[in-house]
C-alpha positions as CSV (number, residue, x, y, z in Angstrom):
1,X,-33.4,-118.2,-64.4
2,X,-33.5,-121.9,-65.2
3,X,-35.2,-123.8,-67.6
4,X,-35.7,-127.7,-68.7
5,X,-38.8,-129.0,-70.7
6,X,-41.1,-127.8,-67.8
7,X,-41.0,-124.0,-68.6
8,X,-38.6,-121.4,-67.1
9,X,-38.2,-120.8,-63.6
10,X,-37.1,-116.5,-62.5
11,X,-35.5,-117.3,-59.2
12,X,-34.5,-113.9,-57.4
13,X,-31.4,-113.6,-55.7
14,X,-32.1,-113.3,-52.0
15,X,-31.3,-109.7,-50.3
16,X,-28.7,-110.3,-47.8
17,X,-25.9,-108.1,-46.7
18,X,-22.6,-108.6,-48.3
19,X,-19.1,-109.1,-47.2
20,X,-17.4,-110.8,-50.0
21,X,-18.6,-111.9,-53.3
22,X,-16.2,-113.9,-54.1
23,X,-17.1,-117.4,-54.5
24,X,-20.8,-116.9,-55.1
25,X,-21.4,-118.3,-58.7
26,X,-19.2,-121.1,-57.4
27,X,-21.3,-122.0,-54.1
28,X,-24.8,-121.3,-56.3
29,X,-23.4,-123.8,-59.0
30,X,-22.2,-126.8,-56.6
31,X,-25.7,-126.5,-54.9
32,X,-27.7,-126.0,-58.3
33,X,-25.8,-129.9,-59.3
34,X,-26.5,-131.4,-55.7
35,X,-30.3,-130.6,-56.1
36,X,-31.7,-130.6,-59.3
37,X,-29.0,-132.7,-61.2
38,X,-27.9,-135.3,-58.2
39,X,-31.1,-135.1,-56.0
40,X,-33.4,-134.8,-58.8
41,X,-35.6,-132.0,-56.9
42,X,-37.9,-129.9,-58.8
43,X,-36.2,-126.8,-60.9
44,X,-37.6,-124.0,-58.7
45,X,-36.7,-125.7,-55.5
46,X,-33.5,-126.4,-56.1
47,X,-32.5,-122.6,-57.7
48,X,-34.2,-121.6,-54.3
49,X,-31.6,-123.8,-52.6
50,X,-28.8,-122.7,-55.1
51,X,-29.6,-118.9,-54.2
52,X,-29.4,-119.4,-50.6
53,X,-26.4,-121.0,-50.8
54,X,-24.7,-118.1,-52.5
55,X,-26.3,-116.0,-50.0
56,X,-24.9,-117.7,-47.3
57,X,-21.4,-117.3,-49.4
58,X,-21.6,-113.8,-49.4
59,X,-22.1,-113.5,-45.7
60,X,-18.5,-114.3,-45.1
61,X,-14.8,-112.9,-46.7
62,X,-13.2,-115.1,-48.9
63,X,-14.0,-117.7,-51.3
64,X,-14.1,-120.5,-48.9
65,X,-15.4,-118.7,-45.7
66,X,-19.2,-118.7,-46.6
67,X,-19.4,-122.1,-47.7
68,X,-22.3,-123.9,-46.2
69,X,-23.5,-127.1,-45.3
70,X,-26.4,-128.6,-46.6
71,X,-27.9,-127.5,-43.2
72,X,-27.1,-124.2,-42.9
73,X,-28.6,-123.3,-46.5
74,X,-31.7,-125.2,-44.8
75,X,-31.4,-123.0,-42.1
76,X,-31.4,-120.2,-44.2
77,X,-34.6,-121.3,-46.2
78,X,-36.7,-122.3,-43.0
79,X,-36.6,-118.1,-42.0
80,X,-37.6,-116.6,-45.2
């Protein structure tokens, strides 16, 4: 969930198959700041982009091996 003087925001956690977890909150964090906080895109959007980014992370072992590019997490977004 996020929440600013707007309202509050439920953003669910995509459903993807796991590998490694580790490194998750980190990559959802680092994307949640580059959209909403740096970019200045809307709340929901940029949780949206936040989860997908984790998912990517999950997709892959270790902390560092899901890490995607802005694109990929585009990717990501443009087939769901």
């Amino acid at each position: 969930m996020l929440a600013n003087d707007s309202g509050v925001y439920e953003l669910p956690a995509f459903d993807v198959s796991v590998v490694d977890e580790t490194g998750a909150g980190d990559a959802y964090a680092a994307a949640l700041i580059d959209r909403w906080i740096l970019a200045g895109v809307p709340p929901r959007e940029a949780g949206r982009f936040a989860a997908a980014a984790a998912a990517h992370n999950v997709a892959a072992e270790g902390a560092r091996g899901g890490l995607a590019t802005r694109a990929a997490v585009r990717s990501f977004l443009a087939d769901r």
